[in-house]
C-alpha positions, 0 to 999 in steps of 0.5 A, spaced: 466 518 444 460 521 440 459 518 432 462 523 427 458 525 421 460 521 414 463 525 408 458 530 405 454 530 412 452 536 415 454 536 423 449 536 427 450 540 433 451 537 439 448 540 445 444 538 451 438 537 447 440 532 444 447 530 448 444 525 453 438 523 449 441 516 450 440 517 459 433 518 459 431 512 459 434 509 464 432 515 469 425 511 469 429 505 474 433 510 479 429 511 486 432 518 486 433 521 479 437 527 482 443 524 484 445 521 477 451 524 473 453 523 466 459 525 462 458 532 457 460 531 451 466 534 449 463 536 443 458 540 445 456 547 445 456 547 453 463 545 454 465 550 449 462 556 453 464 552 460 472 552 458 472 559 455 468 561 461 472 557 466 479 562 468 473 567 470 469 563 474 474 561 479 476 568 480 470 570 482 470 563 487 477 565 490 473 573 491 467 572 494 466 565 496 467 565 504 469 558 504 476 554 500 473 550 495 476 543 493 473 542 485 470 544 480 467 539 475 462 540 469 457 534 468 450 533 466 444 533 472 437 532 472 433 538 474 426 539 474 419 538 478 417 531 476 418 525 471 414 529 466 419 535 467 426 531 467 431 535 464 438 533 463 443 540 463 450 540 463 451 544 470 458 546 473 457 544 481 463 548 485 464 543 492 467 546 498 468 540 502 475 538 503 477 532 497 480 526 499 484 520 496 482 514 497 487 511 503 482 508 508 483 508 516 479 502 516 480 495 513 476 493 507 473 486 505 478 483 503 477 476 503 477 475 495 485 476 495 486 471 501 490 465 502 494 462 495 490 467 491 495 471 486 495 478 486 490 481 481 489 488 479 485 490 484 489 486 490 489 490 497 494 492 500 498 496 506 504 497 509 506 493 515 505 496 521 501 502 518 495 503 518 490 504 512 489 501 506 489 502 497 489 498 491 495 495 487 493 497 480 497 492 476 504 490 474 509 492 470 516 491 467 522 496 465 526 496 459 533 496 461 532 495 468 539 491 471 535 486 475 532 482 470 527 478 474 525 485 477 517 486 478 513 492 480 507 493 482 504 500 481 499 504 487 498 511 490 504 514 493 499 517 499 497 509 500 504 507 502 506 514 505 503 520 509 508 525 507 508 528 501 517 526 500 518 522 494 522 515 496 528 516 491 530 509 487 533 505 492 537 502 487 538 495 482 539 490 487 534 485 487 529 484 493 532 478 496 539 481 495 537 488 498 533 485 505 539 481 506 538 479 513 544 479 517 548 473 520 547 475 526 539 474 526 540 468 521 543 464 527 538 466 532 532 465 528 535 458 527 536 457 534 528 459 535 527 453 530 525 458 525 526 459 517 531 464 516 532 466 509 527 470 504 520 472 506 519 467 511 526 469 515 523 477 514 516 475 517 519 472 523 524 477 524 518 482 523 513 478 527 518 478 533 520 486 533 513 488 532 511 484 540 517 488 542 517 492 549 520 498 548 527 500 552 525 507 554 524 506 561 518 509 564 519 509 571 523 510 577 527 504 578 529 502 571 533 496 574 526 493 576 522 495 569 528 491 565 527 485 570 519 486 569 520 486 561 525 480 561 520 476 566 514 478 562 518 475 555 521 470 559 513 466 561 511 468 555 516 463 551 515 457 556 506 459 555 507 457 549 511 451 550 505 450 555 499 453 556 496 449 560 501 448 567 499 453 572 507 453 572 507 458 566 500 461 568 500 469 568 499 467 576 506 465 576 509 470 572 507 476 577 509 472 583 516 471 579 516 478 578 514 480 584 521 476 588 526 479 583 523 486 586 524 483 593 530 481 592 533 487 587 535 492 593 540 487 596 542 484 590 550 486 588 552 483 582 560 482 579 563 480 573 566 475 576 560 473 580 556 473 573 561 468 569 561 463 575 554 463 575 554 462 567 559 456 567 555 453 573 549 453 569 552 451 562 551 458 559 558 461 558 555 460 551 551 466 551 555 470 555 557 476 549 549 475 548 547 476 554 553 482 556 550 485 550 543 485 553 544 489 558 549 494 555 543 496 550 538 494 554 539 495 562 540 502 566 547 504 566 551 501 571 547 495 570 550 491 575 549 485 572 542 484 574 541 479 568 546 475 573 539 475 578 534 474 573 537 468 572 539 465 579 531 467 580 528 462 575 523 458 580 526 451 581 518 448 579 520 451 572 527 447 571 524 441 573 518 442 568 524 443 563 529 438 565 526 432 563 532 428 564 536 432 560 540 438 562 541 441 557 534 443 556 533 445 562 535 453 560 533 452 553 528 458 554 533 462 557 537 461 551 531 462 547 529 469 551 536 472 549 536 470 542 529 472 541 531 479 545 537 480 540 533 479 533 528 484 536 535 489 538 537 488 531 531 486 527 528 492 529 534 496 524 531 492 518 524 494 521 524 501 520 527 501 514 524 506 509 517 503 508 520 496 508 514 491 506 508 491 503 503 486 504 496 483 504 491 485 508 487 479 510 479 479 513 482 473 517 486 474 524 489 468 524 491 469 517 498 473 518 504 468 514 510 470 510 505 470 504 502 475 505 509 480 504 509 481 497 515 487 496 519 493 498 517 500 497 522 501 491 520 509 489 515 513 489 513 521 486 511 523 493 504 527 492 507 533 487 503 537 484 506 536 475 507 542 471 503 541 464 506 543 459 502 545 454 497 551 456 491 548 459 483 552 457 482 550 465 486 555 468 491 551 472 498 549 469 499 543 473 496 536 475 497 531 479 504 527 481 501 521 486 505 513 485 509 509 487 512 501 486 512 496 490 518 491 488 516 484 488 519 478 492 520 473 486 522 466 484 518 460 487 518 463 494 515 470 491 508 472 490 504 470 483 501 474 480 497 477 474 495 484 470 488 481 470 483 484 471 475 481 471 471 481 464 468 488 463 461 488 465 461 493 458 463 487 453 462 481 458 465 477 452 471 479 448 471 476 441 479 475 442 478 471 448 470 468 448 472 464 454 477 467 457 473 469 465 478 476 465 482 481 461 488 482 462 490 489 459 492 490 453 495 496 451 495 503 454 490 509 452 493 514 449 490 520 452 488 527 450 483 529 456 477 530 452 474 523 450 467 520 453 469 512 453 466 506 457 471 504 463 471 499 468 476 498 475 477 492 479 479 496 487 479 492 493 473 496 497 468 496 490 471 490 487 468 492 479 464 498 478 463 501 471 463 508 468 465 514 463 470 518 462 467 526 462 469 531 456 470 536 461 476 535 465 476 538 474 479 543 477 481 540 483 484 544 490 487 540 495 491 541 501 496 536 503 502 539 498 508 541 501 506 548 498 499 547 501 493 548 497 494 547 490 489 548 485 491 541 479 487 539 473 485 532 473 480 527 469 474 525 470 472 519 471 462 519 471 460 512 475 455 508 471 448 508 474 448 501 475 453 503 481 452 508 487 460 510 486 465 509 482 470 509 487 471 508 495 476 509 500 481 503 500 480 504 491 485 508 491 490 505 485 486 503 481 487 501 474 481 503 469 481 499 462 477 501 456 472 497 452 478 494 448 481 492 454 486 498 454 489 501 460 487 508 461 489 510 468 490 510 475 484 512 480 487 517 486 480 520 490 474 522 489 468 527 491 461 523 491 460 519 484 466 522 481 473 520 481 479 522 478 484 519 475 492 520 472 492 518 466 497 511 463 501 514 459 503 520 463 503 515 468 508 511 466 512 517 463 513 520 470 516 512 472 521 511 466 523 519 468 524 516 475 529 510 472 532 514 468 535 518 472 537 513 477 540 509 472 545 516 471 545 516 479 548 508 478 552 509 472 547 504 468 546 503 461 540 505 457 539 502 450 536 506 444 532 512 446 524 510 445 518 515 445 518 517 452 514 512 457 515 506 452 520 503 457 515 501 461 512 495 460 506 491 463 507 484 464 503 480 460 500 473 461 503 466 460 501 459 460 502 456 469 506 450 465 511 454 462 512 458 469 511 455 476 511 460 479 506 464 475 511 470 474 508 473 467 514 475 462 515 482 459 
């Protein structure tokens, strides 16, 4: 904020021949002096005459201006001929290019939160299987939460989700108890030689449905595609027992495929004739397994066309198998069958709503259980908040956009911390004169006419600097369920050391102050402006959310604290007293 005159003194006015005295100098190192942006000060006679002029001036946009325009915003630029000439002037610029949150559609660096590295503010992250990516914020605790060990990490909704529904609270199991795999998989799984519980079990079972073929047949013989599908998957496990025998080669693979066509016309299968064949194979074992295949799987009558597949498997592969022991000569056959039925069943708890989120990794190969982090918990969906007071902007309403992300916990879970790096504005706290990040401290509270120094750490920018505008934005989005929806919005000005505060990919965001307080969470941008929510009304909205589920659940809330004072940011603690680096409310 601007210095305050000391009693007795008279107050000087604020305008923009002295407001941005303090930004000429470092126009001298810019290469294009004209695209800078500085913050107006909400003192200043300008501000005064934009906000009393503001309801006006959106008429006359919505009257005469042919195409929809997305935001209007009230900041300082250069204008001039020359360096001699430069002047500084509060400008009101109206932007008719459509505005966009920051989801990205392709993936960004993100090595630095590779491997074994906690989760930080400013961590990647997406949902499996989905594309485009954001940026987890922080963590968070709530106040009377029934799972007592529950973490949430807090992002955008639009960063989990391209509609604009909420996700209702999905209730007060814990993680592991909620992602319960069924007996079934868990059997399967352990017959695959593969672990079965927690966020491996979850991760096999997703790796194995997302290589999955769809059922739908597509051509005119459905019996044919089925046995072309079973043969494909059936190659494809004896390859990875041995890649190099030309026994399991793609060459081989086509061949079988081609007999089992060959041979499919003349084929007429029994019931009878199926359990004979099983019994002399010593696979009477899979015979529901099998059965139950073919029933969901197969065109309807199926005929017992697995009972073909079966007899068909070359004489070369069950010698390559057999090995002197029989009973791994149809070892890959079992597998096939158990490997098909997680992906029958598996893909139930694949498509649950928004299941896991996970770590986006810069590494192809990199793709293990630790990178799922959690479950998609609840969300606003993108709403457009009424605010409460009368607003100078002209719009009684602001924008709605979060969602939690429940972490798996415990040793097998995630670390993590609410850290962010040291701010490039204060590069030493004299609380923590050694400490090589801050973690936020508190939260700001926000009264939407402050000019303060901020800092976020996203996952495409990393760090960037800059300052909060005095002067809020009026915003026109589309994306809303009732269409385009003009919202009012804070504003955050980029640092000249930074081409832009924000990118694609940074949406989540968390900004902390200089005092290593947490002011909000970014949501979109235009250029070198970005808009953010601020942390208390954030985290109003939150504990409004759990409050009302917790009236859904028959829960048990204590006390009655200031509004959003439930939600607790997960604090640091020493990694001896948690292995796991699970930090404490």
């Amino acid at each position: 904020m601007e210095a305050r005159p000391s009693a007795g003194e008279e107050p000087q006015e604020v305008n923009d021949e002295n407001q941005y005295d303090k930004y000429y100098e470092d126009l001298k190192s810019l290469r294009n002096p004209f695209s800078a942006i500085f913050p107006v000060s909400e003192d200043s006679v300008e501000f005064a005459v934009f906000r009393e002029d503001f309801a006006d001036m959106v008429r006359v946009l919505n009257r005469f201006m042919p195409i929809q325009w997305s935001c209007i915003t009230c900041v300082g630029m250069v204008h001039g001929l020359g360096a001699a000439d430069f002047k500084i002037r509060t400008t009101v610029r109206s932007r008719s290019a459509v505005c966009k949150g920051t989801r990205m559609k392709m993936r960004p660096r993100t090595d630095m939160w590779g491997g074994d590295d906690p989760l930080v503010s400013g961590s990647s992250c997406e949902v499996w299987g989905a594309e485009g990516t954001g940026t987890i914020g922080g963590f968070i605790r709530i106040e009377d939460d029934p799972d007592k060990d529950a973490v949430y990490a807090v992002t955008n909704h639009h960063v989990i989700s391209n509609n604009h529904s909420p996700i209702p609270w999905q209730g007060f199991k814990s993680l592991e108890q909620t992602l319960q795999i069924p007996e079934q998989i868990s059997k399967s799984l352990a017959i695959l030689g593969l672990k079965s519980t927690g966020r491996d079990g979850i991760f096999n079972i997703l790796d194995i449905v997302e290589t999955a073929e769809s059922d739908h047949h597509t051509t005119t013989n459905p019996k044919e595609e089925y046995l072309s599908k079973l043969a494909s998957q059936y190659f494809g496990i004896l390859k990875r027992r041995s890649p190099e025998d030309p026994d399991c080669s793609d060459a081989a693979r086509d061949k079988f495929t081609a007999s089992l066509r060959e041979m499919l016309p003349a084929y007429k299968g029994t019931e009878d004739s199926f359990n004979d064949l099983l019994a002399e194979l010593r696979l009477t074992d899979c015979r529901k397994l099998m059965l139950k295949d073919m029933a969901s799987s197969a065109p309807k009558p199926h005929g017992y066309v697995l009972g073909l597949f079966i007899q068909s498997i070359p004489k070369e592969i069950t010698r390559f198998l057999n090995r002197g022991h029989q009973q791994r000569k149809y070892q890959p056959l079992r597998h096939l069958i158990h490997y098909r039925r997680i992906q029958r069943i598996g893909s139930r708890l694949s498509n649950t709503e928004r299941l896991v989120v996970q770590r986006p990794s810069s590494k192809e190969h990199d793709r293990g259980p630790e990178r799922i982090i959690g479950m998609v918990w609840a969300s606003s969906g993108l709403i457009a908040k009424p605010i409460p007071e009368t607003t100078w902007c002209g719009s009684g309403k602001t924008r709605e956009d979060w969602a939690l992300i429940k972490l798996f916990r415990g040793r097998a879970g995630p670390s993590f911390t609410s850290r962010c790096t040291t701010n490039p504005l204060r590069p030493t706290s004299p609380a923590h004169p050694n400490q090589q990040g801050d973690h936020f401290r508190g939260v700001v509270p926000w009264n939407c006419s402050r000019v303060l120094g901020v800092q976020k750490r996203g996952a495409t920018t990393n760090v960037t600097a800059g300052k909060t505008n005095g002067a809020d934005a009026l915003v026109c989005e589309g994306g809303y369920q009732d269409g385009f929806i003009a919202t009012r919005e804070s504003v955050i000005v980029a640092d000249l050391r930074c081409p832009a505060f924000s990118s694609p990919g940074d949406s989540g965001s968390w900004c902390m102050d200089e005092a290593g307080q947490l002011l909000g969470m970014l949501w979109g941008g235009l250029g070198r402006i970005t808009f953010f929510t601020p942390a208390d009304q954030l985290f109003c909205w939150i504990e409004q959310e759990f409050i009302l589920a917790m009236e859904k659940h028959a829960g048990v809330l204590n006390g009655d604290p200031l509004p959003g004072r439930r939600i607790k940011i997960c604090q640091p603690i020493a990694e001896d007293d948690t292995p796991d680096g699970c930090p404490t409310p």
